[in-house]
VOVEXMAR-898358 format. One record per residue (C-alpha): residue in three letters; x, y, z. Coordinates in pm, whole numbers, padded with zeros to 5 digits, always signed. Layout:
// residues N
ALAXYZ
...
// end
This chain:
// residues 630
UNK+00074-12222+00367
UNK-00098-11924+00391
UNK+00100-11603+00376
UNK+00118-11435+00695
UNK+00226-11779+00817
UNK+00551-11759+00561
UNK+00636-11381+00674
UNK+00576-11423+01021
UNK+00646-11810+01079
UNK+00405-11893+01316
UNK+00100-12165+01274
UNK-00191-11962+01315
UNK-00318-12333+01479
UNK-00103-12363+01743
UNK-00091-12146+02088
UNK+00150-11945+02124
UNK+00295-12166+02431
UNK+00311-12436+02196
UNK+00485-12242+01942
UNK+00712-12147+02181
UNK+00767-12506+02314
UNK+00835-12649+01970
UNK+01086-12372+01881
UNK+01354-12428+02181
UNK+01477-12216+02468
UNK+01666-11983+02220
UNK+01401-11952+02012
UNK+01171-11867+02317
UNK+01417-11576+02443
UNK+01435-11417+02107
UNK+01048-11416+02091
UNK+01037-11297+02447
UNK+01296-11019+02406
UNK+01114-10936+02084
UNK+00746-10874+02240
UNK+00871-10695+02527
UNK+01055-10461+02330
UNK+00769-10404+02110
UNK+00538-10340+02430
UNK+00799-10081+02532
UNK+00769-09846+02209
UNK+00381-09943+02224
UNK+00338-09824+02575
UNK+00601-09520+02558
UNK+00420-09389+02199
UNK+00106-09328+02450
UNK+00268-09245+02751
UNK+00512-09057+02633
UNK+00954-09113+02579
UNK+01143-09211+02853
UNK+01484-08920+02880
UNK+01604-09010+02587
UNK+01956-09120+02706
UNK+01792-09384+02881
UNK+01472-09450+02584
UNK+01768-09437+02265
UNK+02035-09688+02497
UNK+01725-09951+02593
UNK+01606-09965+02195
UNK+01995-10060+02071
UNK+02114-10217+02375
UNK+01798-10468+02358
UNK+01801-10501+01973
UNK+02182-10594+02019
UNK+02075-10899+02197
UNK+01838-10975+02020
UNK+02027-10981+01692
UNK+02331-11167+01877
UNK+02087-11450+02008
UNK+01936-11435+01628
UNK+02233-11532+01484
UNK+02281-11823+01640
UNK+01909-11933+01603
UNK+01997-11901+01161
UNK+02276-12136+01207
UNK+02226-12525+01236
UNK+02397-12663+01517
UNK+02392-12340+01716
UNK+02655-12203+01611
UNK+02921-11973+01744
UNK+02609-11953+02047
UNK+02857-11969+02292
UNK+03031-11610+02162
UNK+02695-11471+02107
UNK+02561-11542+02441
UNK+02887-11305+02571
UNK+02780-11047+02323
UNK+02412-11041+02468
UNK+02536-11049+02841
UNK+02798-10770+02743
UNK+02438-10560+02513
UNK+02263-10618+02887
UNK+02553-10514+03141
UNK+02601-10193+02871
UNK+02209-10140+02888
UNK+02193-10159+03275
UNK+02507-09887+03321
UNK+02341-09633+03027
UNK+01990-09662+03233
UNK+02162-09633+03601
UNK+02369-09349+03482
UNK+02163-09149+03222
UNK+02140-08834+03410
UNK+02522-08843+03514
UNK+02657-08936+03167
UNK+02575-08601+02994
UNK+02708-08464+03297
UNK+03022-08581+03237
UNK+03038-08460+02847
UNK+03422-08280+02812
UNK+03555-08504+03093
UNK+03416-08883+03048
UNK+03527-09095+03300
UNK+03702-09396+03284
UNK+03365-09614+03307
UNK+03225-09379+02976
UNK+03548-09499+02809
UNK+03516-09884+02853
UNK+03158-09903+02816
UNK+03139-09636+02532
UNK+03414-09900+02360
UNK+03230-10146+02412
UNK+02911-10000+02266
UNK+03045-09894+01950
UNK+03208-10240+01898
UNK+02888-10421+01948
UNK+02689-10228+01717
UNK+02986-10224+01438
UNK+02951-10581+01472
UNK+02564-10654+01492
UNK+02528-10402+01187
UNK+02812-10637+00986
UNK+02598-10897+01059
UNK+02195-10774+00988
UNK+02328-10491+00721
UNK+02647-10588+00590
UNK+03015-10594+00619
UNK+02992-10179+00390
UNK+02835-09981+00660
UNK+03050-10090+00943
UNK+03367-10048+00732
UNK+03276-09708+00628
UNK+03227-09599+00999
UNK+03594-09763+01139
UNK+03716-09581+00845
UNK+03567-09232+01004
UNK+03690-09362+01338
UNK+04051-09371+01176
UNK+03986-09090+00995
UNK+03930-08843+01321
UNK+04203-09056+01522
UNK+04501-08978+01225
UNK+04331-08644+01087
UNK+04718-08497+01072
UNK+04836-08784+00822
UNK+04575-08739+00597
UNK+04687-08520+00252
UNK+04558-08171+00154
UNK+04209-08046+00236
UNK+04132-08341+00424
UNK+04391-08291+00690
UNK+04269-08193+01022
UNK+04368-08196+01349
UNK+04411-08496+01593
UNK+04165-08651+01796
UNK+04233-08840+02113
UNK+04075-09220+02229
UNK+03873-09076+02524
UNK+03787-08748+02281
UNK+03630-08992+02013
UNK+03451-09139+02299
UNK+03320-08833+02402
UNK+03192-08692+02058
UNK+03060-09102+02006
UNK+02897-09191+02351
UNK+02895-08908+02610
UNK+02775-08664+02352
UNK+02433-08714+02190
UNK+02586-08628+01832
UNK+02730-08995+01793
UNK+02578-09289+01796
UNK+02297-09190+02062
UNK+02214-08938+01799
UNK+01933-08775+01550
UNK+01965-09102+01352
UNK+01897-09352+01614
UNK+01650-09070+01788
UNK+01438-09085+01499
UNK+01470-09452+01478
UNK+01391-09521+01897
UNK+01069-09313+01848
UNK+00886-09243+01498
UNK+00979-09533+01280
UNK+00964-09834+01526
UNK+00605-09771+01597
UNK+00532-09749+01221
UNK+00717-10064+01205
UNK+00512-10245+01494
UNK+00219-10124+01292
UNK+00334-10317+00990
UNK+00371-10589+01104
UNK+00043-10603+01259
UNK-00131-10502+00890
UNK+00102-10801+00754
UNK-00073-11033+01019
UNK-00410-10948+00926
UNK-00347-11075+00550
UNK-00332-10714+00428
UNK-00073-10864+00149
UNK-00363-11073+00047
UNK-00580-10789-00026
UNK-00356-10596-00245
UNK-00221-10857-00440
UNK-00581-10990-00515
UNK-00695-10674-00611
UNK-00375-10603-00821
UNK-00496-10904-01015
UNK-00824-10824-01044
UNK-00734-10483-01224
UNK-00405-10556-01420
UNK-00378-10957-01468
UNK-00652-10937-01858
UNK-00361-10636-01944
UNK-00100-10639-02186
UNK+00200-10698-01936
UNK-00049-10845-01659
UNK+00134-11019-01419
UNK+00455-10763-01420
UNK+00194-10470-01390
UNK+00018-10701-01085
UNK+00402-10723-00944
UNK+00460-10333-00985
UNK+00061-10230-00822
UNK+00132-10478-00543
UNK+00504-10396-00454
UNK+00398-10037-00475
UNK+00092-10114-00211
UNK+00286-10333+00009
UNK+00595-10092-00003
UNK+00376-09804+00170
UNK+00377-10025+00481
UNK+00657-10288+00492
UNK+00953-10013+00373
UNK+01212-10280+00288
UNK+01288-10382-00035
UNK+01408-10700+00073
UNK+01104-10799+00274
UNK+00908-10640-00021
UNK+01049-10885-00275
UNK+00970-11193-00070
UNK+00676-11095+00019
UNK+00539-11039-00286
UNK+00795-11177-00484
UNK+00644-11544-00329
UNK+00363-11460-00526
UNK+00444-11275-00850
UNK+00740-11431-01020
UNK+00637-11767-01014
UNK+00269-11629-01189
UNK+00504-11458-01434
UNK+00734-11718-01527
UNK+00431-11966-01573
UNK+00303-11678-01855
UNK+00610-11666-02031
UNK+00804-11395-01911
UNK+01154-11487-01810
UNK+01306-11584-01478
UNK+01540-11297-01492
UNK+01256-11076-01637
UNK+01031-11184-01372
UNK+01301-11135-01094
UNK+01397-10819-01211
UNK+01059-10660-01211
UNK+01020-10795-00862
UNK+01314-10625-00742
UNK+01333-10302-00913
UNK+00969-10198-00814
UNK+00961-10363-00426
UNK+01289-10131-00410
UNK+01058-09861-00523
UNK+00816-09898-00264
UNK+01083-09734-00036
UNK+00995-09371-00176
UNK+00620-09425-00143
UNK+00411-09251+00143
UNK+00331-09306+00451
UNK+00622-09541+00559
UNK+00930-09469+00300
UNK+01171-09685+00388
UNK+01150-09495+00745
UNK+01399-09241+00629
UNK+01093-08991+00575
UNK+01095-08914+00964
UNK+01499-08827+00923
UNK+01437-08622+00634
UNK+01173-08423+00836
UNK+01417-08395+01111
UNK+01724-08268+00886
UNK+01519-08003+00755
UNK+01307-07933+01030
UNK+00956-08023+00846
UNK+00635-08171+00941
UNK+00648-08509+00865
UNK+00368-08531+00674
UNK+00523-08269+00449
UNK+00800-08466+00319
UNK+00473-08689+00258
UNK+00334-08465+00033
UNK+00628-08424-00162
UNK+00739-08778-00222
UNK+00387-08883-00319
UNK+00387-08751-00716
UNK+00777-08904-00774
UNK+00680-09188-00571
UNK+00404-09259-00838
UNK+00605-09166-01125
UNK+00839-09410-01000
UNK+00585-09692-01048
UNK+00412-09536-01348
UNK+00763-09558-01552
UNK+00794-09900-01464
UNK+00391-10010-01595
UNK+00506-09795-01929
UNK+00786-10058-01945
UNK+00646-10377-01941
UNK+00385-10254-02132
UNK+00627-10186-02397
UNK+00833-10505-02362
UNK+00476-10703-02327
UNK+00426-10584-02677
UNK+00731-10622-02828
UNK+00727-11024-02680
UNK+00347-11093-02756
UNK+00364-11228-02392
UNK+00012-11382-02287
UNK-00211-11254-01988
UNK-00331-11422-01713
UNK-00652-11637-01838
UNK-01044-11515-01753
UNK-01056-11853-01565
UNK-00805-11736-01330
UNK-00904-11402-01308
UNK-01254-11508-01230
UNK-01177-11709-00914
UNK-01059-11349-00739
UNK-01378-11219-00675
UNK-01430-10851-00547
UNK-01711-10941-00300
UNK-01443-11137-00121
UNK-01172-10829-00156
UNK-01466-10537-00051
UNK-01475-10790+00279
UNK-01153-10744+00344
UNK-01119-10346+00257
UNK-01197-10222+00606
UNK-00818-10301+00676
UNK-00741-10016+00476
UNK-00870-09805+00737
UNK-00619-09771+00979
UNK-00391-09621+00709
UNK-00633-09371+00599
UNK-00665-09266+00972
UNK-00288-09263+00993
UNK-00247-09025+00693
UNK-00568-08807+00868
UNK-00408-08792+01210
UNK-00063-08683+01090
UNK-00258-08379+00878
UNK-00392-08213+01145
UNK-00094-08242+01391
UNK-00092-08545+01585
UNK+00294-08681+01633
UNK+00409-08974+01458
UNK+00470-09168+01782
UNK+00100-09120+01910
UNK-00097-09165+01568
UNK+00101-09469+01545
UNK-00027-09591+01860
UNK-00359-09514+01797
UNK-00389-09692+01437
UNK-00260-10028+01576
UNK-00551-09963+01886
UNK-00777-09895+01569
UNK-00691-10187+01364
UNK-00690-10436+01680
UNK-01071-10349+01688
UNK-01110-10352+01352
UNK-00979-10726+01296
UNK-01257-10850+01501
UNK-01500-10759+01275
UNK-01397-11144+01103
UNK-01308-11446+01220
UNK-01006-11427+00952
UNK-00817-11107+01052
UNK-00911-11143+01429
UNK-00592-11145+01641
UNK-00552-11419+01917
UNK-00260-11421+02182
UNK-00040-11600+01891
UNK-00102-11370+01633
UNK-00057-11065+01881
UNK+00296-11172+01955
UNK+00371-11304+01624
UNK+00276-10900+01456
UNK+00504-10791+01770
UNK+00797-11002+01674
UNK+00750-10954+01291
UNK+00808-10584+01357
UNK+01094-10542+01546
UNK+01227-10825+01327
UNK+01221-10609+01028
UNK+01388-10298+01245
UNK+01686-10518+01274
UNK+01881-10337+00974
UNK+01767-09996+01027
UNK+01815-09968+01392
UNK+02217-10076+01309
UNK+02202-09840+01045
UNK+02103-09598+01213
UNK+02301-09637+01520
UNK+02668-09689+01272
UNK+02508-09365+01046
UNK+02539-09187+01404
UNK+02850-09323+01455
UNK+02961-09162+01152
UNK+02736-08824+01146
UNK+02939-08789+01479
UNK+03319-08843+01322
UNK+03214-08591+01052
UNK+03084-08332+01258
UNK+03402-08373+01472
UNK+03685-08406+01201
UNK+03500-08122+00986
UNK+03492-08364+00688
UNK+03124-08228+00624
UNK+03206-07855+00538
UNK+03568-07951+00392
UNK+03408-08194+00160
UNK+03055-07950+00065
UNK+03281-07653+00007
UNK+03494-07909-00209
UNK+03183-08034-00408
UNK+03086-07671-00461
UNK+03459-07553-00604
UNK+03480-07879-00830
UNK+03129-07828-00959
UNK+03201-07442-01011
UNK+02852-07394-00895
UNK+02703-07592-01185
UNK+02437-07781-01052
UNK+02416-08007-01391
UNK+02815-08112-01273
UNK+02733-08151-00920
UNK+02456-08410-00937
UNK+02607-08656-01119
UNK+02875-08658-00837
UNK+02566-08683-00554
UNK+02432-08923-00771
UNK+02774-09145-00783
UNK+02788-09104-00421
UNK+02473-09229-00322
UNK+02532-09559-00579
UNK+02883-09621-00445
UNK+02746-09592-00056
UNK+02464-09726-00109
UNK+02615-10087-00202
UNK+02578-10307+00054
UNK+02363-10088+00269
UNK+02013-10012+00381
UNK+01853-09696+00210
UNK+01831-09575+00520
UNK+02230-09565+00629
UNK+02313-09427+00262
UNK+02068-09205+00240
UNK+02233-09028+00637
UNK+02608-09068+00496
UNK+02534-08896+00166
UNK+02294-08637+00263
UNK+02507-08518+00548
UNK+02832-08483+00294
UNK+02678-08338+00004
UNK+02291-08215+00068
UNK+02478-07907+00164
UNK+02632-07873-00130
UNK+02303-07880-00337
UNK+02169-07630-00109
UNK+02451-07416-00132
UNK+02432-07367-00495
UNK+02042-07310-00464
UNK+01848-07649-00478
UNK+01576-07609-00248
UNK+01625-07842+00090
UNK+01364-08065+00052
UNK+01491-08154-00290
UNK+01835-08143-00174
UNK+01744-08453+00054
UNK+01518-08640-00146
UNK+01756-08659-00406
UNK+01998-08908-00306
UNK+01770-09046-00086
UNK+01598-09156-00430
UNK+01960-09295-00536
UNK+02046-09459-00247
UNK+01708-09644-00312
UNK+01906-09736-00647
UNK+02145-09883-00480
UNK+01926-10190-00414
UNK+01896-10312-00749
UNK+02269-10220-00865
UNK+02544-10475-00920
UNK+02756-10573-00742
UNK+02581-10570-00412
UNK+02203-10513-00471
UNK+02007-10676-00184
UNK+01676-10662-00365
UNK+01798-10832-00746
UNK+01983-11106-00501
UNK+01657-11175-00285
UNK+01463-11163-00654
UNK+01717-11393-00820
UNK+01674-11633-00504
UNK+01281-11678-00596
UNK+01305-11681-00959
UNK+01621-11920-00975
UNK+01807-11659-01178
UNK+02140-11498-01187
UNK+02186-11259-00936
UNK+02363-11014-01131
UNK+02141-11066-01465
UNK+01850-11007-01273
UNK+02026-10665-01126
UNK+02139-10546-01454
UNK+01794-10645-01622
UNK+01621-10401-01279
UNK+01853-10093-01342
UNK+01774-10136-01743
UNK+01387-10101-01612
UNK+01462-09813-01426
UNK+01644-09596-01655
UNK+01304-09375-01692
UNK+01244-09356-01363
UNK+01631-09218-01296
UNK+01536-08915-01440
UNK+01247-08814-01251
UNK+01514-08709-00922
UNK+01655-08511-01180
UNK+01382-08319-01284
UNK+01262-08246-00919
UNK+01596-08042-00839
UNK+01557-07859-01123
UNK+01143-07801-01125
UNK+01051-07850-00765
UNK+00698-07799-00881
UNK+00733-08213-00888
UNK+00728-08157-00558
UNK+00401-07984-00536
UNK+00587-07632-00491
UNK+00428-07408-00643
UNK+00112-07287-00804
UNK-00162-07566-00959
UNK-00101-07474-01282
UNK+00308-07480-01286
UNK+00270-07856-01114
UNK+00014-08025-01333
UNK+00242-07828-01630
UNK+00523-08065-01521
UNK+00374-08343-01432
UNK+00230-08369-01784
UNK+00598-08310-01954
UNK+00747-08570-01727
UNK+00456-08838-01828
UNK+00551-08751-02137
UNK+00933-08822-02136
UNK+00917-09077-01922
UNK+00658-09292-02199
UNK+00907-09183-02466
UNK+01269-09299-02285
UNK+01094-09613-02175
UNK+01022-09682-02568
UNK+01329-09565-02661
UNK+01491-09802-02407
UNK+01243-10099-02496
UNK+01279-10047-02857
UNK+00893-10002-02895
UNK+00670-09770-02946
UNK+00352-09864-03167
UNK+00574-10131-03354
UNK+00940-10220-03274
UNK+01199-09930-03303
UNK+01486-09869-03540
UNK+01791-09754-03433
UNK+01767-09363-03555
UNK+01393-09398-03388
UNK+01581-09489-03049
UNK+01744-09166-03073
UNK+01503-08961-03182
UNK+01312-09092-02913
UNK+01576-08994-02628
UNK+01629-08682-02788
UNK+01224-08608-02728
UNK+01217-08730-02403
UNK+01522-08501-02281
UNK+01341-08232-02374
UNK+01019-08256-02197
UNK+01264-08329-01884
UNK+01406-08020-01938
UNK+01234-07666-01746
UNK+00950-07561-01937
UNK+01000-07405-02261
UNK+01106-07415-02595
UNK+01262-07711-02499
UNK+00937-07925-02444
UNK+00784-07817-02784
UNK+01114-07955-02968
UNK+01035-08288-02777
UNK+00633-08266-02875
UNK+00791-08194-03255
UNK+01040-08487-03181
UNK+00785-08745-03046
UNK+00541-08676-03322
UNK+00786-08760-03614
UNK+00843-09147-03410
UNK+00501-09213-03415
UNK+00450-09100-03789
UNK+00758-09278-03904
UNK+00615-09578-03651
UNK+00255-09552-03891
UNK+00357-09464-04222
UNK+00739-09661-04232
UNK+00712-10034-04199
// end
């Protein structure tokens, strides 16, 4: 099969009509629901929002019935369809009285009538259950807890006591208000990132995947560590435009681990390389796991500039993860993929395929000099429609068309929920005051210490992130403690990225890490081996958030000569902690060599200084002991 048929599921063979006859009525009114919603955001990204009471309410109240009717299409038998067609029918009747009433709702905000409350009620249920169901049981418990939280404020002990909130006052803040779930998160969501999304899927029709796994192999598979490094290049190239580590690891997961197993490398190796670097493709440029737009938005940048300053740790990211197969390639004597099978990928046939690259290059060009998000993302799927007629392989027909349509809104399934329950609880923290009480909090405990308070962000974003998409942990943490950070002097945009970086973590951490289970499910390995084996990878790369907080020339802040300065001391620790982790440098490491190791790598983490030259001093003695000590 090839391998936009196994992402998107549909026979590029067949028409769609006979697609849609084989899959069954259900099947039909998903796909239906599906395009039409994607031909809303495609047509509105041109023409413009509609008010965006009535835009926000049509993108959840249509992706609520389309993730209802979903999950009875998963189940054999058709499960529970008979509760799930209620659901939709309830997602539709709430759709129909947001749209007829859009202009009189905020109208009503301080005195909601009785209408607001039952159909704000019902609102919030349905999307605390679709996100229990398409994100996980985590982010809908955390946002009934809020609820509770602002309903019994007075019960609660010390500092977190506040006062009471009514029923029809929670309603308020939650539905009439635009602060709840109607708010920045799902704002964001209705507008920038479902476009982007749309666009993915369209490059993912058009064999894009393909491309950058072929060339991956081209470059990397005759390399000490081949197929891993093929895994990392590829995950970090499909990652720019898919944005979900999940989808990342199955995509090119399909591919990679079985090519690494065959060489010799481990199934939880193999699965764990998979999932730690497809979770990394989150933090890479242009897409980032779409929670680039709601950075922008939080702190009121362009969003090409968050961009910009994601695109060195985003590399670093991948770059500490090459250093560590390389290392453990070594230390195994693990074989690379054979010249025979390196010399059926030709680059004639890759260079044929390279004008599909274009689109993103425009993308990155049009959001430079100032177009918005919503209409350069409109304009690169025009582009690449054109472009894929240029061969018979990439063209689009009426099947593939729909197919790219459904394949996107498919994968905005868990970040519209998360997004819509993150509003849900932006809303109950901005009400109940949780947000200052707990920032001021963070701030006392830390005593201003910024080396005490990020461990506690960092905990923070691990803990919420389990369970949840990058996206929803990423809102709940930054709201509670980006503050903090910035309170005590970490510049904003590093205040943000920060445990947005962790929250990436989260994927690959046990107990609940989405990408190591995914991995675990193509490599036939323990799910929690394969996560423990992916956050043993990516000790290097944990300190890289670290050292952009404290030298936001990481960031490209600052003057040329400060930034390539730190760039070259974090290349540096991060090749020495990856050796001191593998336990290999130039031969395999002692024990006293491990340390020494660390001990050099912390100090080219540290600001520059004295500090770095103790690390040079430090890193030079390993590799003499390494040549002169067998």
């Amino acid at each position: 099969m090839r391998l936009k048929e196994a992402v998107v599921g549909i026979p590029e063979s067949k028409s769609i009509i006979g697609v849609l006859r084989e899959k069954g009525l259900l099947a039909v009114t998903v796909t239906t629901l599906c395009v039409g919603l994607a031909l809303f955001h495609i047509v509105t990204s041109y023409i413009g929002c509609l008010e965006a009471f009535q835009h926000r309410s049509t993108h959840l109240c249509l992706m609520l019935m389309i993730v209802f009717l979903v999950s009875s299409l998963k189940r054999k038998g058709k499960g529970y369809l008979g509760l799930n067609i209620v659901l939709t029918l309830l997602s539709a009747i709430s759709w129909w009285y947001c749209v007829s009433q859009s202009i009189e709702i905020p109208l009503r905000l301080g005195a909601p009538s009785l209408w607001d409350f039952i159909f704000g009620t019902i609102v919030i249920l349905l999307t605390l259950e679709a996100a229990r169901r398409v994100v996980g049981w985590a982010i809908s418990a955390v946002a009934i807890f809020f609820l509770i939280y602002t309903y019994f404020g007075p019960t609660f002990p010390g500092i977190f006591r506040h006062p009471s909130y009514s029923f029809e006052e929670i309603i308020n803040a939650q539905f009439v208000d635009m602060t709840g779930v109607w708010g920045t998160p799902l704002g964001v969501m209705s507008t920038f990132i479902i476009i982007f999304l749309i666009f993915a899927g369209f490059l993912m029709q058009t064999g894009m995947v393909d491309v950058f796994i072929n060339a991956a192999n081209k470059v990397f598979g005759s390399q000490a560590g081949g197929p891993a490094k093929v895994a990392i290049s590829a995950s970090t190239l499909v990652g720019s435009i898919s944005g979900s580590a999940a989808a990342n690891v199955l995509v090119t997961g399909s591919i990679s681990i079985p090519t690494m197993k065959r060489l010799g490398y481990s199934p939880t190796f193999a699965g764990a390389v998979e999932a730690s670097c497809s979770s990394g493709g989150q933090f890479m440029p242009p897409i980032m796991g779409a929670s680039a737009f709601i950075i922008a938005v939080f702190i009121g940048v362009p969003y090409i500039a968050v961009c910009k300053a994601a695109i060195i740790p985003a590399l670093l990211w991948f770059f500490s993860f090459f250093v560590m197969v390389h290392f453990e390639a070594k230390k195994l004597g693990l074989r690379t993929m054979s010249k025979e099978e390196i010399g059926e990928i030709r680059w004639s046939s890759i260079l044929k395929m390279s004008y599909l690259i274009l689109p993103l290059l425009l993308l990155v060009y049009l959001l430079v000099i100032g177009y918005t998000p919503m209409y350069a993302g409109f304009i690169c799927i025009v582009a690449l429609l054109a472009l894929s007629f240029i061969r018979k392989q990439t063209r689009f027909n009426l099947g593939s068309f729909c197919a790219a349509m459904e394949y996107g809104i498919r994968t905005a399934f868990s970040v519209t929920m998360a997004c819509a329950v993150a509003g849900i609880i932006v809303g109950a923290v901005m009400q109940s005051g949780l947000g200052y009480t707990l920032s001021a909090s963070l701030v006392r405990i830390s005593g201003g210490q910024l080396f005490l308070l990020l461990p506690l962000v960092l905990i923070a974003s691990l803990i919420l992130g389990f369970g949840m998409t990058t996206v929803g942990a990423y809102i709940i943490v930054a709201t509670l403690v980006a503050p903090a950070m910035i309170t005590i002097g970490v510049v904003p945009m590093a205040a943000h990225l920060f445990p947005f970086y962790f929250a990436i973590v989260s994927a690959i951490t046990p107990p609940v890490a989405v990408a190591a289970y995914a991995a675990s499910g193509l490599s036939g390995a323990s799910p929690w081996s394969t996560g423990v084996t992916a956050l043993r990878l990516a000790i290097p790369a944990l300190a890289i958030p670290f050292v952009f907080v404290t030298q936001p020339e990481l960031l490209i802040m600052g003057d040329p000569v400060s930034i390539l300065v730190t760039l070259a001391t974090t290349v540096a620790g991060i090749i020495l902690l990856a050796a001191a982790v593998d336990g290999y440098l130039l031969r395999r490491a002692t024990i006293l060599e491990r340390i020494i190791l660390t001990a050099a790598a912390a100090g080219f983490f540290l600001p520059i200084g004295l500090w770095n030259l103790a690390g040079l001093g430090l890193g030079g003695l390993v590799v003499f002991l390494q040549k002169t000590v067998k």
